[in-house]
C-alpha positions in Angstrom: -7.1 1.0 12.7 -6.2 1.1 8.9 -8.9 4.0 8.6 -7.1 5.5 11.3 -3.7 5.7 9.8 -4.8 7.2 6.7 -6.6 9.5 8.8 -3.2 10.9 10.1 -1.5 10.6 6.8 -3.7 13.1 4.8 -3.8 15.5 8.0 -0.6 15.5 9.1 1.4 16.1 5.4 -0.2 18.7 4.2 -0.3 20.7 7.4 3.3 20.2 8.0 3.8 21.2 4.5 1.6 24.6 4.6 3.2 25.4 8.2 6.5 24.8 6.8 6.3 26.9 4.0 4.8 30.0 5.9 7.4 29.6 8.5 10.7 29.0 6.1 10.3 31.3 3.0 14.0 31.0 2.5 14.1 27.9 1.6 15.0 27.3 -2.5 12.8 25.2 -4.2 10.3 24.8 -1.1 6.9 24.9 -3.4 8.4 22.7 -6.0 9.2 20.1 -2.9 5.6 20.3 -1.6 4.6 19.4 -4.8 6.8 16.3 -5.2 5.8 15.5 -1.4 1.8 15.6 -2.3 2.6 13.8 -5.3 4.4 11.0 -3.4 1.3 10.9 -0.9 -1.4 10.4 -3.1 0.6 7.9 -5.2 1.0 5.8 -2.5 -2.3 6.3 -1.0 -3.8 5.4 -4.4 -1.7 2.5 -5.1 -2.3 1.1 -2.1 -5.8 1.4 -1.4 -7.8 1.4 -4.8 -5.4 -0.4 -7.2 -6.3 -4.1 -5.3 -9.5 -5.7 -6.1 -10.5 -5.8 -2.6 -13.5 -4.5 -1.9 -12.8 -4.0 1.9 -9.1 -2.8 1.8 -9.5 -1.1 4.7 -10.3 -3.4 7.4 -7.8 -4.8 9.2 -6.9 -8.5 9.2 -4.4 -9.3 11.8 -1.0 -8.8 9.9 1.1 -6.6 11.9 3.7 -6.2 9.2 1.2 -4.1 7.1 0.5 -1.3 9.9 4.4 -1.7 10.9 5.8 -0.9 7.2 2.8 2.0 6.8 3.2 3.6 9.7 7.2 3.7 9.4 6.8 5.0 5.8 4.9 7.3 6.7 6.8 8.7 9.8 10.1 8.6 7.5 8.9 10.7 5.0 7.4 12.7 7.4 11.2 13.4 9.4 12.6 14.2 5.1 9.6 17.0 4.5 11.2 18.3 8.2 15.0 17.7 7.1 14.2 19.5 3.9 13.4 22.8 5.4 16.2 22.8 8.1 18.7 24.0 5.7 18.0 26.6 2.7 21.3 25.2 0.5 20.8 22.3 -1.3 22.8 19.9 -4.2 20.5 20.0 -7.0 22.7 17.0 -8.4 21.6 15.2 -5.0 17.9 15.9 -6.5 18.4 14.5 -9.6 19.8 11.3 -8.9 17.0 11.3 -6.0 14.9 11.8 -8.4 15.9 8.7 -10.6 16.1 6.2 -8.0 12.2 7.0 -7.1 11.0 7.2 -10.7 13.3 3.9 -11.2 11.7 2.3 -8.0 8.3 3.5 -9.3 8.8 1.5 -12.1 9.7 -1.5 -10.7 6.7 -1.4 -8.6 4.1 -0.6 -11.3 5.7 -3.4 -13.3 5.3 -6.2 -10.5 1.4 -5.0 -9.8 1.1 -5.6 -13.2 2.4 -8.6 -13.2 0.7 -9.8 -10.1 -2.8 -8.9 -11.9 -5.8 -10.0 -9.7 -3.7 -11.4 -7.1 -2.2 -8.0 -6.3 -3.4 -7.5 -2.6 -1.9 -5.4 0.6 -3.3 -7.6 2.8 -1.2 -10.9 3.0 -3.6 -13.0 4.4 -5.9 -12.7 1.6 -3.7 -15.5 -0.6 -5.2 -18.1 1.7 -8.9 -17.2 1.0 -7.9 -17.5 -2.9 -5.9 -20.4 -2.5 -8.2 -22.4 -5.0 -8.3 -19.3 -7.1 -4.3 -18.0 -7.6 -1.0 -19.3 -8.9 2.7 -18.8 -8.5 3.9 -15.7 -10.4 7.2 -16.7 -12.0 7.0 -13.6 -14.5 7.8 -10.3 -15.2 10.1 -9.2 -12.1 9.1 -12.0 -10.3 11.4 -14.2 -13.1 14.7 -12.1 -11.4 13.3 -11.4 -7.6 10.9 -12.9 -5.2 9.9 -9.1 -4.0 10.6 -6.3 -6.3 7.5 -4.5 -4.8 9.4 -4.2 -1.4 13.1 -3.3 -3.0 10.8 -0.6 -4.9 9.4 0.7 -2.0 13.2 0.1 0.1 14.4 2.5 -3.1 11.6 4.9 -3.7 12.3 5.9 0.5 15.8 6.0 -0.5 15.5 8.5 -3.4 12.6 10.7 -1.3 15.9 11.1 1.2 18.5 12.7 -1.8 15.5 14.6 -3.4 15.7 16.4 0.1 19.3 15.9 0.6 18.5 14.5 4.0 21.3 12.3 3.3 21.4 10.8 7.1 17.9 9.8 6.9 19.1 7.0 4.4 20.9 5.4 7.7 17.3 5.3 9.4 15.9 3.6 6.1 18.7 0.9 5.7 18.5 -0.1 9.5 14.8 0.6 10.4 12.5 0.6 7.1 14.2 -2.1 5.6 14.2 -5.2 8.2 10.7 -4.2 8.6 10.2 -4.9 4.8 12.2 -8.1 4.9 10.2 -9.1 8.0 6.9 -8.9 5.6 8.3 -10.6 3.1 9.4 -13.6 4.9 5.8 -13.6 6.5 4.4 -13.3 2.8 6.7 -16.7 1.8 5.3 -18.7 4.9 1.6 -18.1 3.0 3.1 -18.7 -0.6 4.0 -22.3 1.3 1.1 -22.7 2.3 -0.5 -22.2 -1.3 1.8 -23.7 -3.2 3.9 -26.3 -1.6 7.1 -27.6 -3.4 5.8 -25.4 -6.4 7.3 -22.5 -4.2 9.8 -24.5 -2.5 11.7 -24.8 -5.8 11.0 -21.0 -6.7 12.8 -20.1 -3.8 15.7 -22.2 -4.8 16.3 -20.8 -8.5 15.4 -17.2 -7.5 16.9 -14.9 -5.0 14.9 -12.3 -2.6 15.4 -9.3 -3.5 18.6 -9.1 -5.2 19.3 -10.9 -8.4 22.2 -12.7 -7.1 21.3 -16.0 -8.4 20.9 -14.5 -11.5 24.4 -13.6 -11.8 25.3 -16.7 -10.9 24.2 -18.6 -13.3 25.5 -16.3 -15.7 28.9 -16.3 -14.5 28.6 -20.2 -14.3 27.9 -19.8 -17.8 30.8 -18.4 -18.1 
C-alpha cells in the first residue's frame, strides 16, 4: 500500500507540473515554481523513506495515521501546484514570507531528526520492537515541544500555500491536515506510555504539545 502511494506521488507531480506548464505559459514565475514543487517532493520523499534506519520502510504496519497524513499531504500540495496556475498575478511578498515559514519549518524538522538519532522512524509502531533498545528524548526541540516534527510539517504545508498565494488553501490545512497530525501524535504518546511509563507521564506534564506554552509559563511565573 505504502509502495503504492509513492507510486502516485512521483507520477502524478511531475505530470501535473509538465501539463501545467504547456497549457498556462502566462503564468509568471511558473518554471521557477516547478522547481520549488520538485524540490519539495523529493525532500520529503527522501526524508521520509531513506533518512530512518529501517531497512523495510516500506511495508506497511497497521498505523492508519501514516497513510492518512501522506496521502492528505500529498493531495494538498497537489490542489496548491493547481491553485498556482489558476491565476497569472501573484504577491511576490506572499512568496517570500512563504518561503520563510517552509525553510523555518524545514529547520525545525531536520533539527528534531537529529535529535531523535537512531530512534527516528515513520512507522510508529516500531518504538515497541525497540522498547529495550530506546529512551525518552528530552533534548534539542523535544526540551520546548513534544512534536516539533508534526508543527514542521503543519508549517512547511502552510508556507507551500503563500509561496503559491493559494491563500484559501491554508483553511483546508488548519481544519483537515492538522487534526490529522494531532491524531498521530496522540497515537505516538499512547506507545511512548507504553515504553516509558511515568518517565513520559511526567514529560507530558513539564512540556507542552506542540506549542511552547508551558514554556512561557514558567517564564512569566518567573516573573
Amino acid at each position: 500500500m505504502i509502495k503504492v502511494l509513492i507510486l502516485i506521488i512521483v507520477l502524478s507531480i511531475p505530470f501535473s507540473l509538465i501539463y501545467l506548464n504547456l497549457n498556462y505559459p502566462e503564468v509568471k514565475g511558473k518554471y521557477i515554481f516547478t522547481m520549488f514543487a520538485i524540490f519539495v517532493m523529493l525532500e520529503r520523499i527522501w526524508e521520509t523513506f531513506y533518512t530512518p534506519r529501517d531497512k523495510q520502510i516500506q511495508k506497511f504496519r497497521g498505523d492508519w495515521t501514516l497513510l492518512a497524513t501522506s496521502f492528505m499531504y500529498f493531495l494538498v500540495c497537489l490542489f496548491i501546484i493547481f491553485s498556482f496556475y489558476s491565476s497569472v498575478a501573484k504577491k511576490f511578498i506572499i512568496t517570500i514570507i512563504g518561503l520563510i515559514i517552509f525553510i523555518t519549518a524545514g529547520l525545525l524538522r531536520f533539527w528534531a531528526v537529529k535529535t531523535l538519532g537512531h530512534q527516528w522512524s515513520i512507522h510508529l509502531t516500531d518504538g515497541l520492537k525497540q522498547k529495550n533498545n530506546s529512551f525518552l528524548i528530552e533534548g534539542g526541540p523535544y526540551k520546548y515541544i513534544r512534536h516539533p516534527i508534526y508543527l514542521g510539517i503543519i508549517f512547511e504545508l502552510i508556507g507551500i500555500a503563500l509561496v503559491a498565494n493559494a491563500f484559501y488553501f491554508i483553511v483546508f490545512i488548519l481544519f483537515i491536515n492538522t487534526p490529522l497530525y494531532i491524531m498521530r501524535a496522540l497515537y505516538e504518546e499512547k506507545i511512548s506510555i507504553i515504553k516509558f511509563g511515568n518517565e513520559f507521564g511526567i514529560y507530558r506534564k513539564q512540556v507542552s504539545f506542540m506549542f511552547p506554552f508551558k514554556l512561557f509559563k514558567r517564564r512569566s511565573d518567573k516573573c
